[in-house]
MARZAFI-771865 format. One record per residue (C-alpha): x, y, z. Coordinates in nm, 2 decimals. Example, Ala and Ser with C-alpha at 12.3 -4.5 7.8 and 13.67 -1.06 7.14 Angstrom:
// MARZAFI-771865
[node [1.23, -0.45, 0.78]]
[node [1.37, -0.11, 0.71]]
// end
This chain:
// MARZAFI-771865
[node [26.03, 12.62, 4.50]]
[node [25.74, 12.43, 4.45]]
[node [25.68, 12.12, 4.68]]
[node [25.50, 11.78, 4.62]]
[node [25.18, 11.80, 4.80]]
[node [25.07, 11.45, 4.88]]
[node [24.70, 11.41, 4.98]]
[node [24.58, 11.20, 5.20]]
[node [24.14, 11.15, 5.22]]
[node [23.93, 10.90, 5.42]]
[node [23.68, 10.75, 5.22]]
[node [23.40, 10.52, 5.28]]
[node [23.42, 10.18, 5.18]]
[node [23.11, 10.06, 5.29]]
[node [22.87, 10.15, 5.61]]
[node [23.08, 10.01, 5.87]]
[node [23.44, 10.07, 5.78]]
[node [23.62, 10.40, 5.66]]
[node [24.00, 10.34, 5.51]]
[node [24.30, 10.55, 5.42]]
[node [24.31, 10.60, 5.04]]
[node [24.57, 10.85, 4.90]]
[node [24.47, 10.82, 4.55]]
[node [24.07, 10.89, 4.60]]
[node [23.90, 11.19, 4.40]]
[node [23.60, 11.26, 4.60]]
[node [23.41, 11.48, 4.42]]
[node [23.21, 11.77, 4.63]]
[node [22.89, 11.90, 4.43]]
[node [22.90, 12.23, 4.40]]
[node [22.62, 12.41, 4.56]]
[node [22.45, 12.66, 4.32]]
[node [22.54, 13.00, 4.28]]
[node [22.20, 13.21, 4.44]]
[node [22.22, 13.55, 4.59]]
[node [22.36, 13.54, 4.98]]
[node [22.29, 13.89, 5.06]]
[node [22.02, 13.79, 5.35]]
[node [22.19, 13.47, 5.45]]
[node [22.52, 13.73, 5.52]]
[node [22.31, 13.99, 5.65]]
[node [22.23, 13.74, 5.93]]
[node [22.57, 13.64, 5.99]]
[node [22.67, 13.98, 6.03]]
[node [22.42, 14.08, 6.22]]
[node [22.52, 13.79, 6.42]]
[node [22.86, 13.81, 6.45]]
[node [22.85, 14.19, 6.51]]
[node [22.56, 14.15, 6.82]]
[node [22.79, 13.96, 6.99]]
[node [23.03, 14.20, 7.01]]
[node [22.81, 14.47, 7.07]]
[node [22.69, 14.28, 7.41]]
[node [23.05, 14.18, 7.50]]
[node [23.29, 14.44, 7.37]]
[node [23.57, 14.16, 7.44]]
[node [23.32, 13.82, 7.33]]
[node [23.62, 13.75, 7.03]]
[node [23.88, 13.78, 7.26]]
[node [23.78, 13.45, 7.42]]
[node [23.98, 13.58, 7.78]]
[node [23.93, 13.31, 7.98]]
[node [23.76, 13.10, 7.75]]
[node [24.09, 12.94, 7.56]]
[node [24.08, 12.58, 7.72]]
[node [24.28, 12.36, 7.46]]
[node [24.14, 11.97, 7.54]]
[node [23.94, 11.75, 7.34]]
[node [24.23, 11.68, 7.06]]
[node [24.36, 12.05, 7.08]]
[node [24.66, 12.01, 7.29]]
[node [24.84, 11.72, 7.15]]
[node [25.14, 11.95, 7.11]]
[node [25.27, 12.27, 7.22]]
[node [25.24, 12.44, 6.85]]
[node [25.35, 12.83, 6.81]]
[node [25.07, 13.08, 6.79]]
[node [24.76, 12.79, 6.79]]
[node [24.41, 13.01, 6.72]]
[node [24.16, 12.99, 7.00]]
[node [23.93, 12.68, 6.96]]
[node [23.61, 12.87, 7.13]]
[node [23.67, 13.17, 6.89]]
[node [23.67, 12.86, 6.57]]
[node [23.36, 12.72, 6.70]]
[node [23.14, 13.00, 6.78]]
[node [23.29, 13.14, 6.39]]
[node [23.17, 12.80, 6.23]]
[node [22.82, 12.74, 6.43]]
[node [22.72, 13.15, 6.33]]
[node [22.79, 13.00, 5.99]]
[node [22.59, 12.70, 5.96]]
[node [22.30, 12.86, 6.15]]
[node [22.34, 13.14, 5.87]]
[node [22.41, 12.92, 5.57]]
[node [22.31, 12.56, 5.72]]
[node [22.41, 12.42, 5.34]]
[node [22.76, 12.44, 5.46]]
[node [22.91, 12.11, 5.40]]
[node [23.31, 12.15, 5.39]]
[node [23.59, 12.38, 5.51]]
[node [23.92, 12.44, 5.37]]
[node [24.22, 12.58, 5.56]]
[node [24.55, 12.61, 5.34]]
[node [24.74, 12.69, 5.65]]
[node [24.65, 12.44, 5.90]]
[node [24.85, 12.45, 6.16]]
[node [24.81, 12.24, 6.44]]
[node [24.52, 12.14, 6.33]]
[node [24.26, 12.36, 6.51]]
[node [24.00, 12.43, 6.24]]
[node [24.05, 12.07, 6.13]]
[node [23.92, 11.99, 6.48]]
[node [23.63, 12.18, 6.51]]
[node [23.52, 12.11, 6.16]]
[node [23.55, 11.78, 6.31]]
[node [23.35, 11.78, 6.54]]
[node [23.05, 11.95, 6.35]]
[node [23.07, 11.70, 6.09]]
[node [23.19, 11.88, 5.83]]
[node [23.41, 11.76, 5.54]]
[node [23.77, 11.95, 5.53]]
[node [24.07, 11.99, 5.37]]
[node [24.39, 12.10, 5.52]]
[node [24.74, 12.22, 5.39]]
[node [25.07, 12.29, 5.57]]
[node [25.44, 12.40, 5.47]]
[node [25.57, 12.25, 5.81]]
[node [25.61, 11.91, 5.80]]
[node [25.53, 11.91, 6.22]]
[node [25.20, 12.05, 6.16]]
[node [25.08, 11.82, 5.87]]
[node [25.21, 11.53, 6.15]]
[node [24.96, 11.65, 6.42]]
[node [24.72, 11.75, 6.20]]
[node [24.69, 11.41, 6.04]]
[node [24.71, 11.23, 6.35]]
[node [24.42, 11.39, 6.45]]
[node [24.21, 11.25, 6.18]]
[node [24.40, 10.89, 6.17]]
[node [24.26, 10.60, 6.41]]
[node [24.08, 10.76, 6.74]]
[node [24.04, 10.39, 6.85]]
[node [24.25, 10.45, 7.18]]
[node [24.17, 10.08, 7.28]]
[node [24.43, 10.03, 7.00]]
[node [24.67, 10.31, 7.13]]
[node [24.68, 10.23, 7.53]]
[node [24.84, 9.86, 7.47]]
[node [25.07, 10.10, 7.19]]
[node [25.21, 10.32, 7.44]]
[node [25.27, 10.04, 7.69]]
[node [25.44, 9.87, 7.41]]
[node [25.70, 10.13, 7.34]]
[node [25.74, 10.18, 7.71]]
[node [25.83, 9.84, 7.77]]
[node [26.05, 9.83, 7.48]]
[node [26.23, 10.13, 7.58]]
[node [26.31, 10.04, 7.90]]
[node [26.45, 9.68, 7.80]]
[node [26.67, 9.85, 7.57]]
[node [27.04, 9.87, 7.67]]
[node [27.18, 10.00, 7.34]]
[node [27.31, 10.35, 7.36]]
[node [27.37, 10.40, 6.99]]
[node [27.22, 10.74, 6.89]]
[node [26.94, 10.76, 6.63]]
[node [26.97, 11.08, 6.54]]
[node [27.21, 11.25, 6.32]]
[node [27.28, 11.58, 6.28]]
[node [27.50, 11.94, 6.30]]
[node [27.50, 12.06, 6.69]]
[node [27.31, 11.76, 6.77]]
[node [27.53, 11.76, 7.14]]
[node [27.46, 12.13, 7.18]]
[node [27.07, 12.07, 7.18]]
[node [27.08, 11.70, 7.37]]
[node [27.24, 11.61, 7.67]]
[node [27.38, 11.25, 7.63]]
[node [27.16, 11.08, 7.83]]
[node [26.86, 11.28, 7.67]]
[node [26.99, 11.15, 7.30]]
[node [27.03, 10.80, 7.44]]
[node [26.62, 10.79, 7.58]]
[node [26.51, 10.96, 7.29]]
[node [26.68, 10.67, 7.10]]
[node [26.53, 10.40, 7.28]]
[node [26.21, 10.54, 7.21]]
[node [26.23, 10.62, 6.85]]
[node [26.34, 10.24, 6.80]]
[node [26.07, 10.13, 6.99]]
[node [25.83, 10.36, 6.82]]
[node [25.91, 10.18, 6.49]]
[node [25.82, 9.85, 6.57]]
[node [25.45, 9.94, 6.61]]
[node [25.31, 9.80, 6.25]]
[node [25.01, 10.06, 6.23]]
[node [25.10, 10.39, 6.08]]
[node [24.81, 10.60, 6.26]]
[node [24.96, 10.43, 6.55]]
[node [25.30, 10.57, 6.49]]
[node [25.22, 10.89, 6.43]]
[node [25.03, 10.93, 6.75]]
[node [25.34, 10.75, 6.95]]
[node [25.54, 11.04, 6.73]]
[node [25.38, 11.30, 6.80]]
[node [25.41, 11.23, 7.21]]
[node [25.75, 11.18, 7.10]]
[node [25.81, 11.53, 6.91]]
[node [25.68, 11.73, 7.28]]
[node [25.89, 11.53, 7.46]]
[node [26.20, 11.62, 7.26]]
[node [26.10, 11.98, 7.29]]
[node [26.04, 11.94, 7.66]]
[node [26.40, 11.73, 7.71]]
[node [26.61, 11.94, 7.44]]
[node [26.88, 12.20, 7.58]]
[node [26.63, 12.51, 7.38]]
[node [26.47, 12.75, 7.62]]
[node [26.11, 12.71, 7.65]]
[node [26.01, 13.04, 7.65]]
[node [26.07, 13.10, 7.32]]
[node [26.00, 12.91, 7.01]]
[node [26.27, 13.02, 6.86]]
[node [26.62, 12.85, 6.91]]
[node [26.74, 13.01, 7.24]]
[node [27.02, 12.77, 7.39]]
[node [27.02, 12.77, 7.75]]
[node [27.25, 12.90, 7.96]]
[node [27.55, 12.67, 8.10]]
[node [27.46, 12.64, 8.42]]
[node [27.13, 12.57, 8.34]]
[node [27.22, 12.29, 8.11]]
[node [27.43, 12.13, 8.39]]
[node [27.19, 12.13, 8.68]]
[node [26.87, 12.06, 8.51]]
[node [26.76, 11.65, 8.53]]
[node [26.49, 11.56, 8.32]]
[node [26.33, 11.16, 8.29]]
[node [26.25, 11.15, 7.92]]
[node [26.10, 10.83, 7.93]]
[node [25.90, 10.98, 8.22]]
[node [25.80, 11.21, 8.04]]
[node [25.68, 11.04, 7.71]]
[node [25.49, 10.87, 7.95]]
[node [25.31, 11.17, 8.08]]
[node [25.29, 11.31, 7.78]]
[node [25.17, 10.99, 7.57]]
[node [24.91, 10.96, 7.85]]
[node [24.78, 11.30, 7.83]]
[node [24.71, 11.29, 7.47]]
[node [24.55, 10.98, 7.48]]
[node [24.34, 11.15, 7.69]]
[node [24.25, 11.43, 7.47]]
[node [24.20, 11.16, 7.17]]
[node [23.95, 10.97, 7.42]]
[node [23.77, 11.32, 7.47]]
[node [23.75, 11.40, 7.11]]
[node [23.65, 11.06, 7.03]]
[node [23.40, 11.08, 7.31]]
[node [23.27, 11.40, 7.17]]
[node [23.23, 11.26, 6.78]]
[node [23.07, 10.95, 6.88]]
[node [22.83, 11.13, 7.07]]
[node [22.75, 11.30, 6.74]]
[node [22.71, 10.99, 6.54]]
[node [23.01, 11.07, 6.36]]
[node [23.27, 10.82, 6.43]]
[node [23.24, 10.42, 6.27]]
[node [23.54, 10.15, 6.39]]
[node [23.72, 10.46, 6.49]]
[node [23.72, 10.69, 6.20]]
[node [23.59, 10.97, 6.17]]
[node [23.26, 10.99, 5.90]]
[node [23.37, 11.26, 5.69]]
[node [23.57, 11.28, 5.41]]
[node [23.88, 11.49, 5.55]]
[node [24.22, 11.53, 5.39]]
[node [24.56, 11.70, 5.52]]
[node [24.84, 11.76, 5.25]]
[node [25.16, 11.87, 5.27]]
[node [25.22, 12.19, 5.04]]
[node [25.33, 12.48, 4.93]]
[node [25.01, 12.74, 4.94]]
[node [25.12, 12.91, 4.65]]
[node [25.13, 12.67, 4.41]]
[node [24.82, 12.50, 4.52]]
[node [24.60, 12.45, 4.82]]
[node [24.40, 12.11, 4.73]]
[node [24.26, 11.89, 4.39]]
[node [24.07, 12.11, 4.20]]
[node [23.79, 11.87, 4.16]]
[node [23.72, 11.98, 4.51]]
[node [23.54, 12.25, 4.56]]
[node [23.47, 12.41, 4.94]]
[node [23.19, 12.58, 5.12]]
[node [23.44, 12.81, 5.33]]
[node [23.75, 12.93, 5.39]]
[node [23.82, 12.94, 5.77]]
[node [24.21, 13.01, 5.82]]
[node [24.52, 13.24, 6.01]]
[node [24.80, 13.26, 5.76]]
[node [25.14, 13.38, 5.89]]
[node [25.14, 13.75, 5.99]]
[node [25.51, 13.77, 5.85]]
[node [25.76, 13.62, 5.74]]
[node [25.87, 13.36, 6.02]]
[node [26.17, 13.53, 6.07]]
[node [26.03, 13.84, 6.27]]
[node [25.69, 13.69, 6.35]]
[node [25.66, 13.33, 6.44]]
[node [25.94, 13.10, 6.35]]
[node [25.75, 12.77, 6.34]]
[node [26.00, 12.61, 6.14]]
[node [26.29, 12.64, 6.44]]
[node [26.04, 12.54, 6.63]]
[node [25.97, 12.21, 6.46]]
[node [26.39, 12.17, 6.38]]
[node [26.49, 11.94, 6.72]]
[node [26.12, 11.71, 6.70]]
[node [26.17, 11.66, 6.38]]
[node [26.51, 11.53, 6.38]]
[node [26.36, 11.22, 6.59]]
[node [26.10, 11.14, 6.39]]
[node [26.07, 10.92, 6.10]]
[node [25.98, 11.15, 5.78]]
[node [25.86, 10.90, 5.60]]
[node [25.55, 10.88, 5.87]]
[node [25.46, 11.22, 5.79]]
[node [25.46, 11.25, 5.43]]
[node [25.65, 11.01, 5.18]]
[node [25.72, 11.30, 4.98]]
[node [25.90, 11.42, 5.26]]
[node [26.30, 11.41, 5.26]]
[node [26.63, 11.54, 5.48]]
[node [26.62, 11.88, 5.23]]
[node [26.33, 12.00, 5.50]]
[node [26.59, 11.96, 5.78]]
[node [26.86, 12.10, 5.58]]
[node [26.93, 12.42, 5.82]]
[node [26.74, 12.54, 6.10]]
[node [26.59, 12.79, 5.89]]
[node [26.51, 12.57, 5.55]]
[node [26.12, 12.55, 5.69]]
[node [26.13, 12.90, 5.76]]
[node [26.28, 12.99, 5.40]]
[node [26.00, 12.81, 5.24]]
[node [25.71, 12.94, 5.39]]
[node [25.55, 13.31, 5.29]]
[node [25.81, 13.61, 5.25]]
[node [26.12, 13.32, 5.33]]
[node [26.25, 13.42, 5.00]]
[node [26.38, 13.85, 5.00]]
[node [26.43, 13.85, 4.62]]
[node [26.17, 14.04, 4.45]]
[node [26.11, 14.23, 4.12]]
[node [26.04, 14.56, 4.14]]
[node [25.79, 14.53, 3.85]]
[node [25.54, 14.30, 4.11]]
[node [25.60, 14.54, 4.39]]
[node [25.44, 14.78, 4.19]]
[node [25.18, 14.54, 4.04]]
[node [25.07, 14.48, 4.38]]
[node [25.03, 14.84, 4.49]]
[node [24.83, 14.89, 4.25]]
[node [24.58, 14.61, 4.36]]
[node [24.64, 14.75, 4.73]]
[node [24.68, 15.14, 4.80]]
[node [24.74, 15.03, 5.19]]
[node [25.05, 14.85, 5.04]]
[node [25.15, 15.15, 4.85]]
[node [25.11, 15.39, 5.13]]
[node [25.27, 15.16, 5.38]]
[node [25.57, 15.07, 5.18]]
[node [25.60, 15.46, 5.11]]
[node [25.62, 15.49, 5.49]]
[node [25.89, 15.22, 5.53]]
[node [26.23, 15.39, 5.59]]
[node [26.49, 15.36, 5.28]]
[node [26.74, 15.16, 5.50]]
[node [26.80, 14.91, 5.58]]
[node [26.65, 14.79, 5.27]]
[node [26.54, 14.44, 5.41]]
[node [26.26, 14.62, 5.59]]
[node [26.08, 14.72, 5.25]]
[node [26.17, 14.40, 5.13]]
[node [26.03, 14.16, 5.47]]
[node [25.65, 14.33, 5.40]]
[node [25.70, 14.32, 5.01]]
[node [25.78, 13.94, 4.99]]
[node [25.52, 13.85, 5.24]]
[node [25.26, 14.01, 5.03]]
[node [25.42, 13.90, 4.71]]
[node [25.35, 13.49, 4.84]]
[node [25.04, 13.61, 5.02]]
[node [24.91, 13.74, 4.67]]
[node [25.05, 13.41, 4.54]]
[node [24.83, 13.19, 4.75]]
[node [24.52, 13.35, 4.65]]
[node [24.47, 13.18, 4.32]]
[node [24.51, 12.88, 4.46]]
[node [24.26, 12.90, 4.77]]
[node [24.00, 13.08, 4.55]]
[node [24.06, 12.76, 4.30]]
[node [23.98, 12.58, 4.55]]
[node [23.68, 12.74, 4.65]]
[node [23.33, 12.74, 4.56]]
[node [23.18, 13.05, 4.32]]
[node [23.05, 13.17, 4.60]]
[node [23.23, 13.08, 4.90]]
[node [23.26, 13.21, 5.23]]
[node [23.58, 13.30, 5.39]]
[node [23.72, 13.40, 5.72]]
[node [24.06, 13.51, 5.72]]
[node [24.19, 13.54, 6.09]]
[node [24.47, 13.80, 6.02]]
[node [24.72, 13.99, 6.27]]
[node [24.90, 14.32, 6.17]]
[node [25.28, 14.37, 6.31]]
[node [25.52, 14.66, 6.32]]
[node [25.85, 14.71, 6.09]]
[node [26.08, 14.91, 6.16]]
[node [25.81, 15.15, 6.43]]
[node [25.56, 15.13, 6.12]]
[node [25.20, 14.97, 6.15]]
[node [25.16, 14.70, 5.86]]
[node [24.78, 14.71, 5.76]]
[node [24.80, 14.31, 5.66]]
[node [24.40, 14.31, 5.71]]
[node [24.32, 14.57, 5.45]]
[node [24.57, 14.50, 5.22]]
[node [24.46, 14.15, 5.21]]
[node [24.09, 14.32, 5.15]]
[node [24.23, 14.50, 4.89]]
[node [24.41, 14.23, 4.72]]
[node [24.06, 13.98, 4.74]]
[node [23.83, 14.26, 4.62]]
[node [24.08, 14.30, 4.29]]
[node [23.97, 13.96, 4.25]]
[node [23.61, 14.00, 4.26]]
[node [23.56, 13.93, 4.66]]
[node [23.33, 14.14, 4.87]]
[node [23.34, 14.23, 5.23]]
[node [23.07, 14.07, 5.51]]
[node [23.21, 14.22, 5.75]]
[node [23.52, 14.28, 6.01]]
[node [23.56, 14.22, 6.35]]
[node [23.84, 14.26, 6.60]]
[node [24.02, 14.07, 6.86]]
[node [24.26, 14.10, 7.16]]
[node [24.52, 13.80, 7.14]]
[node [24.56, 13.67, 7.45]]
[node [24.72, 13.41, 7.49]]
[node [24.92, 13.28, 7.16]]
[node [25.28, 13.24, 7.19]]
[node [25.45, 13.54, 6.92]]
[node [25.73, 13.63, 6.87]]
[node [25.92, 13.83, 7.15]]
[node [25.97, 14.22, 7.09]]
[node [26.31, 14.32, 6.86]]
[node [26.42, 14.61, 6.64]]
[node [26.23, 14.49, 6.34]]
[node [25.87, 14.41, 6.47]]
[node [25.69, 14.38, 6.79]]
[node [25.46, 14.13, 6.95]]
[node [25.15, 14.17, 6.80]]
[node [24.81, 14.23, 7.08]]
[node [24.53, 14.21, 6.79]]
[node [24.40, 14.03, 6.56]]
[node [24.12, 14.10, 6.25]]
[node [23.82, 13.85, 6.17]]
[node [23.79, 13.96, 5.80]]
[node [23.44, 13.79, 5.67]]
[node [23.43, 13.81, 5.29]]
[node [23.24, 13.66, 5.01]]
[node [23.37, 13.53, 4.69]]
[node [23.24, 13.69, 4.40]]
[node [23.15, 13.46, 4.10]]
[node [23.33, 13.65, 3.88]]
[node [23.65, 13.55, 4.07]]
[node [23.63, 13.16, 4.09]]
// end
C-alpha cells in the first residue's frame, strides 16, 4: 500500500527567524564525486581502534543515559544516543564535508537528535504515526518559555473541567481504561486542544501519549498488548493528571537541556533550530525523501523483523494514539492507521506474508546468505520461510529509495540486529551486504555490539530476543546512485 508522505522542512526566512514551510524544496548541492579510499581508511581505522582498546567500547554498558531530548517517550527498542554520537563525530573528523544525514526509519527520533546537535541538516522518515509525532516535536519550537505557561494552561483547564464525556472512541476501549483513567485522559485531551500553537500541541501530546501508556490497563513490561491481570486492574490507583504533570515536566526538562546544549553551539535563533531538518511520514519502500535532496550519509536501525516476532511498535503506539489528535501529527494521517491493533504493524517491513516465488528467487540470487538460510528454514509451518522472505522482500524494496536519496557517494551505517526463526540464525547483516553490493555498494567496514539495554521482544517459539547487534559501514558506489 503506498502511503502519503507529507514533508515537513524549516527554512530560513531571514537571519533572525526560521518558520514551518511544508511546501519548501531546499536544494542540497551535491558534493563531488572524488575517491574516499583514505578518508574511509581513517574512519576504519578509527572506528576499529576503538574497539581494539575496549573490546565492549560499542556496547556503550553503562554509557546509555537518554536526557537532553532523548527520553520524551518510552519508545520500543530506542538505539543508544552515545553509540550515534561517537558514529557521527568519527565521521565528520573523517569526512569533515559532511553536511546532512538521512534516516528512513527514524524512530524516536535519536539520530534526528544527535544530528541535531552537531548541526547537521537531516531528513527523517517513519511508518508509525507515534514516532513521526516525537520525532517532529523534537525539531518544532524548543522555546520552553512558551511551553511552561502551556502546561500550566492545560493543567488548569483540566482540573476545572467537570464533564465526564469520553473523548475517545474505540473497540475494547473499557478493557484498556479504567473509567476514571478515560475520564482524566479526556479532560486533558480537551484541554490540549485549546492551545492555538501546533508545536505547542504536539509537545503537550506527546506528555500526553506516555501518560496514557503509563495509566492504560497494558502491562508495562512488554510493548506488546499484554492485559493485566484482574486483580491487578482492581487494586492499582493511578493520578493521571498527576502524572501528565510529572511527565509534562520532565520533558520540558529534557527540551530545556537540548535547547541548552544547541544554543551553546550557536545553532538555535527565536527557538528553532538552524538547520534545515525535515520528518515525513512514509512508507520506506516507496520513497524515503524529495529527490532533489540529496544526503551525505545514511545513519539508521531498520526493523530486525517483521513487528510481529521482533518489536511490535505499532501495538505499542495503538492506546496513545487513540488520544491524540491525528491531524497534529500528519494531515495525511486518518482513522485507517488505527483500524486494528495490528494495521501499523501490517504496514511496516514483512507486515504483508504474500510473496511470489519468482522474487524469492530473485533475491537469492542477489544474497547467497538468503539462499542458504531460507534452505535451512524447516518446510512447516510455512509462515516461518515466509516471516524472513517478506522482510527481505520490503527490505530490498527500500533500497532504491534510500540510495535515491543518497549522494553518488554516500556513506552509510546500517545499525542491524540478526534474530532466530524457528532455532535458525538469520544473517540480516550479510544479507543486507549482499543485497547493497548487487547494487554497486562497497564495505568500510563491520563492527559488533552487545545490546544492552533496548526493550525486544520477549523469547517465543518463532524468534528469540536478540543480544547483538552489527554496525555495517558501507560506501555507495557511483555506479549505484
Amino acid at each position: 500500500m503506498s502511503l502519503a508522505s507529507t514533508k515537513y522542512r524549516l527554512r530560513t526566512r531571514s537571519p533572525h527567524r526560521i518558520v514551518l514551510d511544508s511546501n519548501a524544496l531546499l536544494p542540497i548541492s551535491p558534493r563531488p564525486v572524488t575517491d574516499n579510499a583514505a578518508a574511509d581508511g581513517v574512519l576504519r581505522d578509527a572506528l576499529t581502534s576503538l574497539a581494539a582498546t575496549e573490546p565492549d567500547y560499542w556496547s556503550f554498558k553503562g554509557r546509555t543515559a537518554r536526557d537532553a531530548g532523548h527520553g520524551l517517550f518510552q519508545y520500543p527498542a530506542m538505539m543508544v544516543p552515545q553509540m550515534l554520537g561517537a558514529l557521527l563525530d568519527a565521521i565528520l573528523k573523517a569526512h569533515p564535508d559532511t553536511k546532512s544525514v538521512l534516516d528512513p526509519f527514524i524512530g524516536s527520533g535519536t539520530v534526528l537528535t544527535e544530528a541535531m546537535i552537531r548541526g547537521l541538516d537531516f531528513h527523517g522518515q517513519d511508518i508509525n504515526p507515534l514516532a513521526v509525532l516525537v520525532s517532529r516535536t523534537k525539531c518544532g519550537t524548543l522555546d520552553t518559555a512558551a511551553l511552561r505557561p502551556a502546561i500550566e494552561q492545560v493543567l488548569a483547564s483540566a482540573a476545572r473541567d467537570l464533564n465526564s464525556q469520553c473523548e475517545a472512541d474505540f473497540v475494547s476501549l473499557s478493557k484498556w481504561f479504567r473509567v476514571a483513567v478515560a475520564v482524566d485522559l479526556s479532560r486533558l485531551r480537551r484541554a490540549i486542544r485549546k492551545q492555538s500553537d501546533l508545536h505547542v500541541r504536539r509537545f503537550l501530546w506527546v506528555a500526553l501519549a506516555e501518560t496514557v501508556r503509563l495509566s492504560s490497563n497494558s502491562r508495562l513490561s512488554t510493548v506488546k498488548l499484554h492485559i493485566r491481570d484482574a486483580e491487578n486492574r482492581t487494586s492499582r490507583t493511578i493520578d493521571v493528571i498527576t502524572t501528565y504533570s510529572r511527565v509534562a515536566a520532565a520533558n520540558l526538562k529534557e527540551l530545556e537541556t537540548f535547547a541548552g546544549n544547541l544554543q551553546a553551539n550557536r545553532l538555535l535563533t527565536d527557538g528553532y533550530y538552524g538547520g534545515s531538518v525535515s520528518v515525513s511520514l512514509g512508507d520506506s519502500t516507496k520513497s524515503t525523501a524529495e529527490e532533489v535532496h540529496l544526503y551525505d550519509v545514511l545513519l539508521t536501525s531498520p526493523p530486525y523483523g517483521d513487528n510481529a516476532t521482533t518489536v511490535t511498535y505499532g501495538q505499542h503506539a495503538y492506546l496513545p494514539l487513540q488520544w491524540i489528535d491525528l491531524a497534529d501529527i500528519d494531515p495525511s494521517m486518518d482513522a485507517e492507521y488505527l483500524r486494528t491493533t495490528h494495521e501499523i504493524d501490517r504496514r511496516s517491513l514483512g507486515g504483508s506474508r504474500k510473496i511470489d516465488e519468482d522474487i524469492v528467487k530473485e533475491l537469492a540470487a542477489r544474497s547467497p546468505s538468503l539462499r542458504t538460510t531460507l534452505a535451512l528454514l524447516p518446510e512447516k509451518p510455512k509462515d516461518r520461510r515466509a516471516r524472513v522472505a517478506t522482510f527481505v522482500r520490503d527490505l530490498d524494496a527500500t533500497l532504491g529509495p534510500i540510495l535515491a536519496a543518497l549522494k553518488a557517494d554516500a556513506l552509510m551505517v546500517w545499525i542491524v540486529g540478526n534474530r532466530h526463526v524457528a532455532g535458525q540464525h538469520i544473517p540480516t547483516d550479510r544479507i543486507l551486504a549482499e543485497l547493497l553490493a548487487a547494487r554497486g555498494a562497497e564495505q568500510v567496514c563491520r563492527l559488533k555490539r552487545r545490546i544492552a539495554s533496548k526493550r525486544m521482544a520477549v523469547k517465543n517459539a518463532t524468534t528469540g530476543t536478540m543480544t547483538k547487534e552489527t554496525i555495517l559501514v558501507m560506501r555507495q558506489g557511483v555506479e549505484s546512485a
